[in-house]
C-alpha positions as YAML, in Angstrom:
chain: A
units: angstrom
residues:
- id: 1
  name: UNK
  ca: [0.00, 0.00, 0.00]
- id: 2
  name: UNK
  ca: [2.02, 3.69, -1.32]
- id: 3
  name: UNK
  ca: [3.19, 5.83, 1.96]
- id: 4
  name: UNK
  ca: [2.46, 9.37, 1.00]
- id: 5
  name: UNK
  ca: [4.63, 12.45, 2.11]
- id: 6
  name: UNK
  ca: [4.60, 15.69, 1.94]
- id: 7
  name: UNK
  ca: [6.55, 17.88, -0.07]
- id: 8
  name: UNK
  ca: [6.23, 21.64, 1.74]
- id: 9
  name: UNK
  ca: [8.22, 23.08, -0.57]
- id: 10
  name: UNK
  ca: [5.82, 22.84, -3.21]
- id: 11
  name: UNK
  ca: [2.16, 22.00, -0.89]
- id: 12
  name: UNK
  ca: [0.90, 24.87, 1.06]
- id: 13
  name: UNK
  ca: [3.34, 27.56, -0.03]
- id: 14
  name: UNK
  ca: [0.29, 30.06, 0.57]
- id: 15
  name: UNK
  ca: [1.36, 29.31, 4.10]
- id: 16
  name: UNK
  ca: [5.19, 30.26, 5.82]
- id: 17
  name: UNK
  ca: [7.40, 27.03, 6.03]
- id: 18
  name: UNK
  ca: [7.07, 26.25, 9.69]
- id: 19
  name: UNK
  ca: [3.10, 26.88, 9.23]
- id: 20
  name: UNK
  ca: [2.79, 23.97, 6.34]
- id: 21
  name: UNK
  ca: [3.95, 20.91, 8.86]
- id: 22
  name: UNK
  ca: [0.75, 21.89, 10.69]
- id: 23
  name: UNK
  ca: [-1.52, 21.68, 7.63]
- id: 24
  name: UNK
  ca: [0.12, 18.63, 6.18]
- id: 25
  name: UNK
  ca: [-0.47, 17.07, 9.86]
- id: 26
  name: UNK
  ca: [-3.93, 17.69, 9.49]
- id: 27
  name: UNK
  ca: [-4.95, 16.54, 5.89]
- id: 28
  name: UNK
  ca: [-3.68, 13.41, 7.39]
- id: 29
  name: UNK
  ca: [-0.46, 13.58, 6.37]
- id: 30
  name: UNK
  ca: [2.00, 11.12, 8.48]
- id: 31
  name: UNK
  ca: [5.62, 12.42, 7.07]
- id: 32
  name: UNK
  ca: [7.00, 15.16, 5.00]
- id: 33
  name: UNK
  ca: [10.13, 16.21, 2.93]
- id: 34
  name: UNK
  ca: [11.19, 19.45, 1.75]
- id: 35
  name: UNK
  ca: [13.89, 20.74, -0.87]
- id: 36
  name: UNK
  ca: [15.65, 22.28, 2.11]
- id: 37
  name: UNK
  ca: [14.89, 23.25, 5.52]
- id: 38
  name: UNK
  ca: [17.95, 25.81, 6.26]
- id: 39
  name: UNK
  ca: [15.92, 28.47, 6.74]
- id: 40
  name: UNK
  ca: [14.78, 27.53, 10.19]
- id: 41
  name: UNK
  ca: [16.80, 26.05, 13.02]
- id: 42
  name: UNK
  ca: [17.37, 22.29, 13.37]
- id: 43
  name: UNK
  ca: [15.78, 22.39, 17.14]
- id: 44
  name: UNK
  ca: [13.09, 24.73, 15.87]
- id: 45
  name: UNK
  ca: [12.24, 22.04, 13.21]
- id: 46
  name: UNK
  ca: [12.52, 18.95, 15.63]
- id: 47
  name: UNK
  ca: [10.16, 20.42, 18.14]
- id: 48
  name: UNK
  ca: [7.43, 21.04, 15.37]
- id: 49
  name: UNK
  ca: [7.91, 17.56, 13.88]
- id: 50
  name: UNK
  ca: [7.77, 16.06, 17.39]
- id: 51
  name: UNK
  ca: [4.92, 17.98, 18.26]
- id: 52
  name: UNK
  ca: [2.69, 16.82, 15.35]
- id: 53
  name: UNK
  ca: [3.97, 13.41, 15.36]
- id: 54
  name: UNK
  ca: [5.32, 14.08, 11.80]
- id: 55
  name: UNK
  ca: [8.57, 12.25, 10.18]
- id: 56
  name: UNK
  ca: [10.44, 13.78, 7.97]
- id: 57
  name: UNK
  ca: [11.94, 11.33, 5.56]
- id: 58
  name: UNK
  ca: [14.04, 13.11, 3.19]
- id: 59
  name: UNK
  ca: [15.68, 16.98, 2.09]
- id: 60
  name: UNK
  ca: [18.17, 18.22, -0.07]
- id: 61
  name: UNK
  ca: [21.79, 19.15, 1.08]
- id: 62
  name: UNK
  ca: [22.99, 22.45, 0.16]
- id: 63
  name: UNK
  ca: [22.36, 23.92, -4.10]
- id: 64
  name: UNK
  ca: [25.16, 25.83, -3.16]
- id: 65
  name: UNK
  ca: [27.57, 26.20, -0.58]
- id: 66
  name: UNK
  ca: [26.73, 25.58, 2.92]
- id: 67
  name: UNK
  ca: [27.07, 29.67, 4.20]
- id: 68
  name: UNK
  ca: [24.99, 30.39, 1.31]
- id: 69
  name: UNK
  ca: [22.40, 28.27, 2.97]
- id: 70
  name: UNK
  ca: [21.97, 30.23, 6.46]
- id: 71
  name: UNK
  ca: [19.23, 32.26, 7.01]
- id: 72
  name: UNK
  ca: [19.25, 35.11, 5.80]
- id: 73
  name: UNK
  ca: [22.06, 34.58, 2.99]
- id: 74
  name: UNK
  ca: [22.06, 35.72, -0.55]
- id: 75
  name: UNK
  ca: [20.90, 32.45, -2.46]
- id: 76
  name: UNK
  ca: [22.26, 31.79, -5.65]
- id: 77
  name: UNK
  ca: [19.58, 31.07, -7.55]
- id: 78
  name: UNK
  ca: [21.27, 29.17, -10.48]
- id: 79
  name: UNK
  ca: [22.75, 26.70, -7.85]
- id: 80
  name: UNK
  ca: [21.86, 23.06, -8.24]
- id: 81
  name: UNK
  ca: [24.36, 21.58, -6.19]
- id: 82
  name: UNK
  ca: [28.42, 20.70, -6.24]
- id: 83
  name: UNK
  ca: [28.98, 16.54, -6.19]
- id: 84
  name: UNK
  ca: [30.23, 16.29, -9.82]
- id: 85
  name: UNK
  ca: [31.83, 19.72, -9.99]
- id: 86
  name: UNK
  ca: [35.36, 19.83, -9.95]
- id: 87
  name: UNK
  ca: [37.04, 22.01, -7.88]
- id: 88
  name: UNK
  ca: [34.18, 22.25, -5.76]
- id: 89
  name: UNK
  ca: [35.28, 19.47, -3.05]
- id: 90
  name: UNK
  ca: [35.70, 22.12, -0.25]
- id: 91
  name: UNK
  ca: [32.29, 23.48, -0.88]
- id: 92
  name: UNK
  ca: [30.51, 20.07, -1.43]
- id: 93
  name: UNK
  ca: [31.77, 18.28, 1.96]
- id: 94
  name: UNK
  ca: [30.87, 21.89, 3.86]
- id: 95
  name: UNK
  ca: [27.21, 21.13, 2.34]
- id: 96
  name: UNK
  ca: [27.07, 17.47, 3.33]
- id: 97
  name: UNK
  ca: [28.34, 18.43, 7.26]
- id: 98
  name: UNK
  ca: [25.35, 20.85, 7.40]
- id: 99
  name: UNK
  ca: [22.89, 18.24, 5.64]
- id: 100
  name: UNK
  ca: [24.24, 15.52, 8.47]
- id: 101
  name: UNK
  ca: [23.59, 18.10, 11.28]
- id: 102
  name: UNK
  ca: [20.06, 18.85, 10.02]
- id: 103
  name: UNK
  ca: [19.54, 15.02, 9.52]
- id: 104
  name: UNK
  ca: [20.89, 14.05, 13.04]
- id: 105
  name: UNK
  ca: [18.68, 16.66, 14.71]
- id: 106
  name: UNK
  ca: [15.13, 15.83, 12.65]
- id: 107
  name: UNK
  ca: [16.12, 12.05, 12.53]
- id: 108
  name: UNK
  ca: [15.71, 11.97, 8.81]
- id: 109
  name: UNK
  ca: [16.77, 8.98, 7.60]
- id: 110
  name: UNK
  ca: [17.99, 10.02, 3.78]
- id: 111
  name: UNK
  ca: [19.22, 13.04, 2.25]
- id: 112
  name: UNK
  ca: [19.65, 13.95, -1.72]
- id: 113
  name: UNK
  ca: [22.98, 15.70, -2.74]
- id: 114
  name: UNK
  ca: [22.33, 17.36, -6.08]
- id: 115
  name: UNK
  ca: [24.87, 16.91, -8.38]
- id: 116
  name: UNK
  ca: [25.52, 20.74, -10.16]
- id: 117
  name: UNK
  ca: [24.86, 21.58, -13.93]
- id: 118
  name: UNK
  ca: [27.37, 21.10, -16.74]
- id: 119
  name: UNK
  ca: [29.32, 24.14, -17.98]
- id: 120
  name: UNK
  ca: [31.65, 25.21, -20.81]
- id: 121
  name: UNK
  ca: [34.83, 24.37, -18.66]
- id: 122
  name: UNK
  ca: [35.07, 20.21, -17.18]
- id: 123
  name: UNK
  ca: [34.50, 17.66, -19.69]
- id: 124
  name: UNK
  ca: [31.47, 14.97, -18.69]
- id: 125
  name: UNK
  ca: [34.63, 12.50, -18.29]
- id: 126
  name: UNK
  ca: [36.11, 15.12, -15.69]
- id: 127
  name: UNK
  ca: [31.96, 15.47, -13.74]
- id: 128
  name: UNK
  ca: [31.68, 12.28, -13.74]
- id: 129
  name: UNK
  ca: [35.14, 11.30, -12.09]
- id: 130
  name: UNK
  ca: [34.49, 14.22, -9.22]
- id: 131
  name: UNK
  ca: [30.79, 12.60, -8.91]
- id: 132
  name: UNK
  ca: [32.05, 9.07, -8.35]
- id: 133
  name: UNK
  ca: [34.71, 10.71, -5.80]
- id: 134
  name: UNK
  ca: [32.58, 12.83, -3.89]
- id: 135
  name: UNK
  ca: [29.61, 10.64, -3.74]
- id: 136
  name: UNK
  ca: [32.07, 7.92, -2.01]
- id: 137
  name: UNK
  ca: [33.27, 10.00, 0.68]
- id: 138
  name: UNK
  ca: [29.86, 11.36, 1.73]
- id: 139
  name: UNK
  ca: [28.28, 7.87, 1.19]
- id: 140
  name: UNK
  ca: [31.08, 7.07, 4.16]
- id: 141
  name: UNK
  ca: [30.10, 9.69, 6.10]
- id: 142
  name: UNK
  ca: [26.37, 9.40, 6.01]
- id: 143
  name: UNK
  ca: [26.77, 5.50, 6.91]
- id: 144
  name: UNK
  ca: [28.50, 6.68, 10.45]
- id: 145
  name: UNK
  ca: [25.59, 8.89, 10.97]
- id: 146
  name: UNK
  ca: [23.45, 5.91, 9.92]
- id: 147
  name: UNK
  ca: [21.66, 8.24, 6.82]
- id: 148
  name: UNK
  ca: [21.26, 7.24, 3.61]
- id: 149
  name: UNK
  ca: [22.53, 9.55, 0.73]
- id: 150
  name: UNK
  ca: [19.99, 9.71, -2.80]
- id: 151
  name: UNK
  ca: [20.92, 10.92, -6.49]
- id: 152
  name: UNK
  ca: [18.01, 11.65, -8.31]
- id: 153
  name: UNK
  ca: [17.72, 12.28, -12.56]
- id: 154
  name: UNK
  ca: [16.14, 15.52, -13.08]
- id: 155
  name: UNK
  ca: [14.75, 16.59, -16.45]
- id: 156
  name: UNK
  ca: [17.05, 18.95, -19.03]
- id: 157
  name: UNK
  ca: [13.47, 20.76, -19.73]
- id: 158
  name: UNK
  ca: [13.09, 22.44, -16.26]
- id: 159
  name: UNK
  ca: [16.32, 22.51, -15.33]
- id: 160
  name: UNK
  ca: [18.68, 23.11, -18.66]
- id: 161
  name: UNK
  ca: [22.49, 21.09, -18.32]
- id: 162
  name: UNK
  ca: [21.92, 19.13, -14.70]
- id: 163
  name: UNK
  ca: [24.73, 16.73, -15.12]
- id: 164
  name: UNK
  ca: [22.44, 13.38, -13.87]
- id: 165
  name: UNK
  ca: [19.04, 12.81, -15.92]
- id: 166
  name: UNK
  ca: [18.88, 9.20, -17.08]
- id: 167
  name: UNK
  ca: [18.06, 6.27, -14.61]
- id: 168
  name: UNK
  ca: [20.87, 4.42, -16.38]
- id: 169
  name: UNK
  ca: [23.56, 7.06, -15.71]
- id: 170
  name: UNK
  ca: [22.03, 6.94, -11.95]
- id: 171
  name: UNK
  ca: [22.50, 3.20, -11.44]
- id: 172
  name: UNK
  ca: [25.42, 3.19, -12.77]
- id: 173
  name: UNK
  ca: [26.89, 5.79, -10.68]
- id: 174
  name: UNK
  ca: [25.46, 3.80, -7.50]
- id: 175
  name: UNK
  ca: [27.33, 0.69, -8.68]
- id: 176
  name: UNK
  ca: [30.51, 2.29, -9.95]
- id: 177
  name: UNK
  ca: [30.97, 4.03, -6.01]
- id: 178
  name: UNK
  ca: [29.65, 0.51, -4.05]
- id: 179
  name: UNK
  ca: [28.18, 1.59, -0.98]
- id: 180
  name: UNK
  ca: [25.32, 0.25, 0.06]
- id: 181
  name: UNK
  ca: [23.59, 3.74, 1.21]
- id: 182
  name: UNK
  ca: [23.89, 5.20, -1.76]
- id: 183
  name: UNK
  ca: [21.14, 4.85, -3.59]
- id: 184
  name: UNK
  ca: [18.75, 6.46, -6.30]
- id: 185
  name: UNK
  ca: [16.06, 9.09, -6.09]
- id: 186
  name: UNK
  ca: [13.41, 7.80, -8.65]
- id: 187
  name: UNK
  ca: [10.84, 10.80, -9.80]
- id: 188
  name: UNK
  ca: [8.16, 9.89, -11.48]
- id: 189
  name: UNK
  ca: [7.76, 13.44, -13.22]
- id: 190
  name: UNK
  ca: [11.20, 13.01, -14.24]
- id: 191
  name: UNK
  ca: [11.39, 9.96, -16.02]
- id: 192
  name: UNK
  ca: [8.30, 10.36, -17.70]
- id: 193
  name: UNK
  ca: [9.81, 13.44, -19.44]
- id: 194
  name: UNK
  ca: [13.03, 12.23, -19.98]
- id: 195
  name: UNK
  ca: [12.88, 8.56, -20.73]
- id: 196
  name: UNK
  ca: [9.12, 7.51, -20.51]
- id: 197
  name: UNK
  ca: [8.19, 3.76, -20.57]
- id: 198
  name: UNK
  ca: [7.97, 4.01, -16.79]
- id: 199
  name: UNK
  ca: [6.15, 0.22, -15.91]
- id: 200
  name: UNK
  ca: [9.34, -1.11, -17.32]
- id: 201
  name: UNK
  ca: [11.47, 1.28, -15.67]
- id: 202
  name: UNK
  ca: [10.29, 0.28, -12.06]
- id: 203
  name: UNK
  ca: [9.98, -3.40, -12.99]
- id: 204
  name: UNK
  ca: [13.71, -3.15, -14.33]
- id: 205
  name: UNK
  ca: [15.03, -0.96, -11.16]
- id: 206
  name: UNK
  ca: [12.68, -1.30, -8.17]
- id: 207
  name: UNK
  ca: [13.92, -4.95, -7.66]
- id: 208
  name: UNK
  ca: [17.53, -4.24, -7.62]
- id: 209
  name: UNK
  ca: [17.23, -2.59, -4.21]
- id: 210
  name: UNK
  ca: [19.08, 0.55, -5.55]
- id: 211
  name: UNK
  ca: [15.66, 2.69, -5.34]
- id: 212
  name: UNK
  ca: [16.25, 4.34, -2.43]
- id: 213
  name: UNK
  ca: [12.64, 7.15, -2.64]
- id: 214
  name: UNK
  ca: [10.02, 7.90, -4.86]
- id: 215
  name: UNK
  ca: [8.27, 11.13, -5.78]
- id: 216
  name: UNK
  ca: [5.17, 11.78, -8.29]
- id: 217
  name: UNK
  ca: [3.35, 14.87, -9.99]
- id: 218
  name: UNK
  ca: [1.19, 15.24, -12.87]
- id: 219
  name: UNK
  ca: [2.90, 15.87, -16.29]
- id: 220
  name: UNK
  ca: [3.26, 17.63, -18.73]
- id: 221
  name: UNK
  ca: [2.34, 20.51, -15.91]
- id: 222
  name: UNK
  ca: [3.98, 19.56, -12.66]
- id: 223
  name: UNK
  ca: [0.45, 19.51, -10.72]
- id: 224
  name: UNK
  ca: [-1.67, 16.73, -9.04]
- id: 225
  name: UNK
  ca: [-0.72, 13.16, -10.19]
- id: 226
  name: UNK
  ca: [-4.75, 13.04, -11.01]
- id: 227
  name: UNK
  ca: [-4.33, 14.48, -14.18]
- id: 228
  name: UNK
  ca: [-2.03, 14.79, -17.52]
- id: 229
  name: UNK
  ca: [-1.11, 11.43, -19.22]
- id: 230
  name: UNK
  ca: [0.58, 9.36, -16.29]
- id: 231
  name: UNK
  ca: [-1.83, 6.68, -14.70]
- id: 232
  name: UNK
  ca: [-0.93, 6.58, -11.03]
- id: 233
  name: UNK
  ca: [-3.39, 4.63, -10.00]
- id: 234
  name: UNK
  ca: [-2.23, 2.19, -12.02]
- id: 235
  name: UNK
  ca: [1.35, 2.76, -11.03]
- id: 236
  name: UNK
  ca: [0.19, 2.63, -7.45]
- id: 237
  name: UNK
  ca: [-0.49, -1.07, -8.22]
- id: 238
  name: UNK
  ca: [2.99, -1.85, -9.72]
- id: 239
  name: UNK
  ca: [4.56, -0.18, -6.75]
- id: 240
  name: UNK
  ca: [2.39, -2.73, -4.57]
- id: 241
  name: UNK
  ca: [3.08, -5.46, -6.89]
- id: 242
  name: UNK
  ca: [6.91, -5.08, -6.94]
- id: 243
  name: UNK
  ca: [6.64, -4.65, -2.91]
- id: 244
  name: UNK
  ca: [7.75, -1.19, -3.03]
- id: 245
  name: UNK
  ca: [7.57, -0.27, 0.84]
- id: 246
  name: UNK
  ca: [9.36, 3.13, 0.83]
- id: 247
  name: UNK
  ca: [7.76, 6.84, 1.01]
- id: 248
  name: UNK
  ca: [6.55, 8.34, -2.02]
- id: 249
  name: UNK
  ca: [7.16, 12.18, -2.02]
- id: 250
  name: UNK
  ca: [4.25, 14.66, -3.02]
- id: 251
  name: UNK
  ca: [6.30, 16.93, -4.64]
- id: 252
  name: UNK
  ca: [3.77, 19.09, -7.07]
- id: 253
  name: UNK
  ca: [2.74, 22.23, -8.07]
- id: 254
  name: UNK
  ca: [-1.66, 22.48, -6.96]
- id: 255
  name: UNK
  ca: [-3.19, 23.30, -9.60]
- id: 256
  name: UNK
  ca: [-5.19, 25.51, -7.36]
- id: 257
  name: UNK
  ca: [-2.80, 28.29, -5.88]
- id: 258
  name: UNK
  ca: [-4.98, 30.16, -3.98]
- id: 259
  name: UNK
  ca: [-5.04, 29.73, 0.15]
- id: 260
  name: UNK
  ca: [-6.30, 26.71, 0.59]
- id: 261
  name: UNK
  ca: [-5.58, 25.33, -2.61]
- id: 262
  name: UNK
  ca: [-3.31, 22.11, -1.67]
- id: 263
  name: UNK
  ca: [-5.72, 20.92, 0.77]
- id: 264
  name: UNK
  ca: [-8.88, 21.11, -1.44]
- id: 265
  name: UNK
  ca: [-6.83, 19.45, -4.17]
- id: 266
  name: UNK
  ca: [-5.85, 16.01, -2.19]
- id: 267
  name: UNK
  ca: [-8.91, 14.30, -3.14]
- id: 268
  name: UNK
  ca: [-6.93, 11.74, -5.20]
- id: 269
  name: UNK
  ca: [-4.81, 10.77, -1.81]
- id: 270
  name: UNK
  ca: [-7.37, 10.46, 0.42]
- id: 271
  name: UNK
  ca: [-7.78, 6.80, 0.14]
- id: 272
  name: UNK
  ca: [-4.15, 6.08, 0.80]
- id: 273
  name: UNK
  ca: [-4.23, 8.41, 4.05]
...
């Protein structure tokens, strides 16, 4: 039976981000994610998951570097991470330290470390090398915090040059470093775009073990998995039938974007919560 969590980066943004654990709490909502939480203090966050009796199962590490992620700091908005960037090693193991700190304090179990966007400059020879490198040390270090570390293909449409966007390339990269908590961030939305053909994708990948999350949204338009030409329900089934027993992320765009608008749009989860 799918595990449904909350993405609050992209449900109830009509609401600040400490405000939308409260409403995914009560739309029934057992455990969130969230791209990243650096904007509010690791006890701050702990104390409002504890209160609700949420779990938060997954967040990004750093886009940038780690100072950039404070509150308060200038974002760079073009960021999407540093693991295959070379010359960025400094920068990426400052991002992981913060991502362990936040992970140790909200007892999330996995966190995804973004791997940067291809650039006139390193070759994809050079990326990948620094990927496999970087991905192996903080791999090491998550296991001694007991944390899982996830890559996850992202689509060249909305994001233009991310180094890692095939499932291939991703499982590869998982085998090539060897550790067993490195494993791969399968989106739904994603692969659809990119590769398609997604029954045969899970049926190829969910039984290797290397499927570490899940996440779903409606495509071509990034809203409710209810519409646009992917058939989650039937999906849903495969999951069950492959004995897929992980947390499936929520990470859309409602369709409805006025206040309110996430909660009144859930109809098509309410069975599963």
């Amino acid at each position: 039976m799918p595990q449904f969590a909350a993405n609050l980066s992209w449900l109830y943004t009509d609401l600040p981000f400490l405000a939308r654990f409260e409403a995914a709490a009560r739309d029934g909502f057992l455990a969130v994610e969230c791209m990243f939480p650096y904007e509010a203090k690791p006890a701050e966050l702990a104390a409002r998951l504890r209160d609700l009796g949420l779990q938060m199962v997954l967040f990004n590490g750093p886009a940038g570097t780690a100072a950039q992620a404070a509150p308060g700091a200038t974002v760079d908005p073009s960021a999407r991470g540093t693991a295959a960037l070379p010359g960025r090693a400094a920068d990426f193991r400052d991002s992981v330290a913060l991502a362990l700190e936040y992970a140790a304090a909200l007892e999330c179990p996995r966190i995804h470390l973004m791997a940067g966007l291809m650039a006139q400059g390193p070759s994809p020879q050079a990326m990948h090398a620094t990927y496999v490198d970087n991905l192996g040390w903080a791999a090491a270090k998550a296991a001694e915090a007991g944390v899982q570390v996830l890559i996850e293909p992202i689509n060249a449409r909305d994001n233009p040059g991310y180094f890692l966007y095939r499932q291939d390339q991703a499982h590869a990269v998982v085998q090539e470093v060897g550790s067993d908590n490195l494993k791969v961030q399968m989106d739904i939305y994603h692969c659809q775009i990119v590769e398609g053909d997604l029954t045969t994708m899970l049926r190829q990948y969910l039984p290797t073990g290397r499927v570490g999350h899940m996440q779903i949204a409606g495509v071509p338009q990034r809203h409710e998995p209810d519409v646009g030409e992917v058939n989650y329900a039937y999906l849903f089934s495969v999951f069950d039938a492959l004995a897929y027993d992980g947390w499936i992320g929520c990470e859309y765009k409602p369709r409805d974007g006025t206040p309110g608008g996430t909660s009144r749009g859930l109809g098509w989860v309410k069975p599963w919560l």
